[in-house]
BALUM-498703 format. One record per atom (N, C-alpha, C): residue number from 1; residue in three letters; atom name; x, y, z. Coordinates in steps of 0.001 Angstrom, whole numbers. Atoms other than C-alpha are relative to their C-alpha. Example, Ala and Ser with C-alpha at 12.3 -4.5 7.8 and 13.67 -1.06 7.14 Angstrom:
! BALUM-498703
1,ALA,N,890,-1190,0
1,ALA,CA,12300,-4500,7800
1,ALA,C,900,1200,0
2,SER,N,-820,-1190,-60
2,SER,CA,13670,-1060,7140
2,SER,C,-770,1090,730
***
This chain:
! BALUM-498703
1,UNK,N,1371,370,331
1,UNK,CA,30981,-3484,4085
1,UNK,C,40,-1134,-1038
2,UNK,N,616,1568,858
2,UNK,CA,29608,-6874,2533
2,UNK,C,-255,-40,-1505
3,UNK,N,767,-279,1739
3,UNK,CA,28810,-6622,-1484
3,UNK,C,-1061,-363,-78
4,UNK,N,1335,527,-624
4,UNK,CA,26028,-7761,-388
4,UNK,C,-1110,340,519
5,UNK,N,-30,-1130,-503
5,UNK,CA,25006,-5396,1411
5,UNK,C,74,1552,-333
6,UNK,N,-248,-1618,155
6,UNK,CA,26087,-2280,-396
6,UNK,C,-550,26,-1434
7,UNK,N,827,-576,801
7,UNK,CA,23086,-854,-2346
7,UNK,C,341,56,-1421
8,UNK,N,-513,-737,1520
8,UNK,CA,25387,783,-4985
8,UNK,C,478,-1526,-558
9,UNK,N,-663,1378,1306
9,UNK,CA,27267,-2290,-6105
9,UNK,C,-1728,-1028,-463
10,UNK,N,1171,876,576
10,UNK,CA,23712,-4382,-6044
10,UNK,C,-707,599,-1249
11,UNK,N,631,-554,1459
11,UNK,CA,22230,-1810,-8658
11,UNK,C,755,29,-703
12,UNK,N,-934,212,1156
12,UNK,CA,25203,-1662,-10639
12,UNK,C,-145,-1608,-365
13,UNK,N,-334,848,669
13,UNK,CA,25251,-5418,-10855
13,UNK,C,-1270,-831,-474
14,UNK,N,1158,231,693
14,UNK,CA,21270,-5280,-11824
14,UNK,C,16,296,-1281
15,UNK,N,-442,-705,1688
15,UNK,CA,22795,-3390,-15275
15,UNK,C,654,-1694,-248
16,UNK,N,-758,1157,426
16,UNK,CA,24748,-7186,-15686
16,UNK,C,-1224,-1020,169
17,UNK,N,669,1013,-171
17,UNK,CA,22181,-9629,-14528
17,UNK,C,-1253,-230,665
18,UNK,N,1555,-304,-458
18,UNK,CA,18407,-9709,-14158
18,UNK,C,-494,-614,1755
19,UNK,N,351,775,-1476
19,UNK,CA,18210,-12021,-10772
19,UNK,C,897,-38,769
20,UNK,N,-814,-228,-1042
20,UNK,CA,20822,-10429,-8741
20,UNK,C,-153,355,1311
21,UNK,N,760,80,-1610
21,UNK,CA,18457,-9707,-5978
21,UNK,C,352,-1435,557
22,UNK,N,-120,1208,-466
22,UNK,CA,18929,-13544,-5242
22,UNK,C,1422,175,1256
23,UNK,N,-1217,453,-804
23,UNK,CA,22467,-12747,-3956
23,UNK,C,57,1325,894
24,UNK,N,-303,-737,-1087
24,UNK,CA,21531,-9572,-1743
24,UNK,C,-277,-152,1675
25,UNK,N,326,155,-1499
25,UNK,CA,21404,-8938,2124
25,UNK,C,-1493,-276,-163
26,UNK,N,823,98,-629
26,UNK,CA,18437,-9840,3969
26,UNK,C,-858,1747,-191
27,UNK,N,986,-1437,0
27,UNK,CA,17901,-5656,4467
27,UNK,C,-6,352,-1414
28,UNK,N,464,-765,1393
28,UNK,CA,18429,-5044,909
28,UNK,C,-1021,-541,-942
29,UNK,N,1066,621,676
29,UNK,CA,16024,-7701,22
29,UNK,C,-1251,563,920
30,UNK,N,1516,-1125,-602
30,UNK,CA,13303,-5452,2336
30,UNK,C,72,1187,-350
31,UNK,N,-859,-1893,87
31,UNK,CA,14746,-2041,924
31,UNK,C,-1191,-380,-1238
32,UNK,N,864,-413,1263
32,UNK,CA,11271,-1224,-1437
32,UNK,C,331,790,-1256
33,UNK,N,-677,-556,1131
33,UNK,CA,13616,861,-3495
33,UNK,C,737,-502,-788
34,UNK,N,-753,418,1276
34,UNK,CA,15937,-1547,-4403
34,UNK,C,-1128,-1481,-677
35,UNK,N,964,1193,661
35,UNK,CA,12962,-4404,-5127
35,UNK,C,-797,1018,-1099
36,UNK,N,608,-711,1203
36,UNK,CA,11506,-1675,-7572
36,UNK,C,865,-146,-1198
37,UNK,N,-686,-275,1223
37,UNK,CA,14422,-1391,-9491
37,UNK,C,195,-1168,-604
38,UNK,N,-1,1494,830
38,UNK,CA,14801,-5323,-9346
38,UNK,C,-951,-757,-808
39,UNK,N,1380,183,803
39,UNK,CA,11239,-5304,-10683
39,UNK,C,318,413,-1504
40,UNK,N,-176,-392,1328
40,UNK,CA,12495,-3137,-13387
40,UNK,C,631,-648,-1206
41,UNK,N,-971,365,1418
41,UNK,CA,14851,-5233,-14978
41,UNK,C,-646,-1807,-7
42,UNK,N,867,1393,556
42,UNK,CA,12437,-8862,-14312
42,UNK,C,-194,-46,1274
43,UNK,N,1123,-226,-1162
43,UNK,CA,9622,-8900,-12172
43,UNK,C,-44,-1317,1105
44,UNK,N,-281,1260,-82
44,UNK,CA,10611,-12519,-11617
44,UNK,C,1069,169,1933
45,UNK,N,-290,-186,-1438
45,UNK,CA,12527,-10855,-8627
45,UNK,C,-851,224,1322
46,UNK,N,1051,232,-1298
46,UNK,CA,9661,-11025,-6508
46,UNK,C,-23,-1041,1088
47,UNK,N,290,1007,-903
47,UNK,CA,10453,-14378,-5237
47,UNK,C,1182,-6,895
48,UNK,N,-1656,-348,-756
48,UNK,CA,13990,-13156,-3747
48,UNK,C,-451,1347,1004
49,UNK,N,-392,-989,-987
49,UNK,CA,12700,-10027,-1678
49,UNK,C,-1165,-491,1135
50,UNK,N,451,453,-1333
50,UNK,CA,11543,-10068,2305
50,UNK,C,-1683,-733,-321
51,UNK,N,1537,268,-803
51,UNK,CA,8009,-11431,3563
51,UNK,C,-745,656,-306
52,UNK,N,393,-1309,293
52,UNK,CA,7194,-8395,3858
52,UNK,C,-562,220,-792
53,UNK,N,219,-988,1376
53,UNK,CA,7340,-6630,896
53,UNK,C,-969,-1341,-1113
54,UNK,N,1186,1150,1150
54,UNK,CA,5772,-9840,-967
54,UNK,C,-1751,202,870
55,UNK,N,1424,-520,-204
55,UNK,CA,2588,-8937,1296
55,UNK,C,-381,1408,28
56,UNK,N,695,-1026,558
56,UNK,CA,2581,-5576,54
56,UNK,C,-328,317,-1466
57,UNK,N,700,215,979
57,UNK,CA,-17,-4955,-2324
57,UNK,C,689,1021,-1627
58,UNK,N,-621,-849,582
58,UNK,CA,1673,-1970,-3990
58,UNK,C,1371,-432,-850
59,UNK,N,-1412,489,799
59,UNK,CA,4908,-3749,-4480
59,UNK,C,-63,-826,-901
60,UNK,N,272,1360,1133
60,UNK,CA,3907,-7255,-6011
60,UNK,C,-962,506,-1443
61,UNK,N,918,-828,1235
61,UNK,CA,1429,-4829,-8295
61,UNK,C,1389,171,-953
62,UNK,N,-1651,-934,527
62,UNK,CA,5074,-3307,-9603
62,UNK,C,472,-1230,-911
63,UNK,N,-1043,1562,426
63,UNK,CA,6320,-7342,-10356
63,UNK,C,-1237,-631,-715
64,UNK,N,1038,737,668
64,UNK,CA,3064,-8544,-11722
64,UNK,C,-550,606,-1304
65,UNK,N,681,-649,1485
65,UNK,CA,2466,-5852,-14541
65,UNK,C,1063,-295,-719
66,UNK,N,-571,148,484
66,UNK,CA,5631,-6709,-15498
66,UNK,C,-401,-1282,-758
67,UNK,N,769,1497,-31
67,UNK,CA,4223,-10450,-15733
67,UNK,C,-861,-571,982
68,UNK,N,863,515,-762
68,UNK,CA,1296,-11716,-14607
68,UNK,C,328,-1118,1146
69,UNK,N,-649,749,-585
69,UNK,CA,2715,-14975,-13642
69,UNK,C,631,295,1039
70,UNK,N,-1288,-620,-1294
70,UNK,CA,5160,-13213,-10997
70,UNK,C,-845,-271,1332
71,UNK,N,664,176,-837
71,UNK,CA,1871,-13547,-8956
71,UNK,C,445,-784,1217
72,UNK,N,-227,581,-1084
72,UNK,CA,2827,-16771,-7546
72,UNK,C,1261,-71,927
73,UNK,N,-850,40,-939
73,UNK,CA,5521,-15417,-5521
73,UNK,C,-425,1286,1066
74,UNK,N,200,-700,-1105
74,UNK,CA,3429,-13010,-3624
74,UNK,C,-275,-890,1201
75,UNK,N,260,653,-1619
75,UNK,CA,2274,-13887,-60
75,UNK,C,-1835,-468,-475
76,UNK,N,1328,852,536
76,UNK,CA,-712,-16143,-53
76,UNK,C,-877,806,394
77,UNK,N,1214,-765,-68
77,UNK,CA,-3047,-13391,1349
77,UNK,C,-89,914,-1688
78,UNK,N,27,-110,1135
78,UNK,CA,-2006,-11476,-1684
78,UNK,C,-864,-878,-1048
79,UNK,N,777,1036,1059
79,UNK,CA,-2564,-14278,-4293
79,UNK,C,-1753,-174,389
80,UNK,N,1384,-158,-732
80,UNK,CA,-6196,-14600,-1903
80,UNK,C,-638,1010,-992
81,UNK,N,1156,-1096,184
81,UNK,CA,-7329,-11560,-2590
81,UNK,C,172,605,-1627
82,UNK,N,357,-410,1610
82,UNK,CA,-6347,-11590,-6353
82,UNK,C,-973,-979,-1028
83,UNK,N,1011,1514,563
83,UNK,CA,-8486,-14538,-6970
83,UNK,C,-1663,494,63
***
């Protein structure tokens, strides 16, 4: 398996470096569990996970209380309907 790919090493290497979502898979950048935790450590990871998950309202909520600003990396219906 890929490091890339494997969940455990990506959260371990969220304890080292706040924007390590940048360097995961494709599925682990749609995995809502691990974009929570990448929320947890800078919300700023919003602009690294799927499509998707940036047009759900629930998730980008998670990255935006962290910082408002984080906004502009939701999906433009998002940003829409926070205006």
């Amino acid at each position: 398996m890929r490091l890339r790919d494997d969940p455990d090493f990506i959260l371990d290497a969220m304890a080292h470096r706040d924007l390590v979502l940048e360097f995961a898979s494709e599925r682990l950048r749609d995995d809502e569990s691990i974009a929570l935790a990448a929320f947890h450590r800078n919300g700023k990871n919003l602009q690294f996970i799927s499509k998707r998950l940036r047009d759900n309202a629930n998730i980008v909520l998670a990255a935006v209380q962290r910082n408002g600003s984080n906004l502009r990396y939701a999906s433009e219906r998002i940003r829409d309907d926070a205006n």
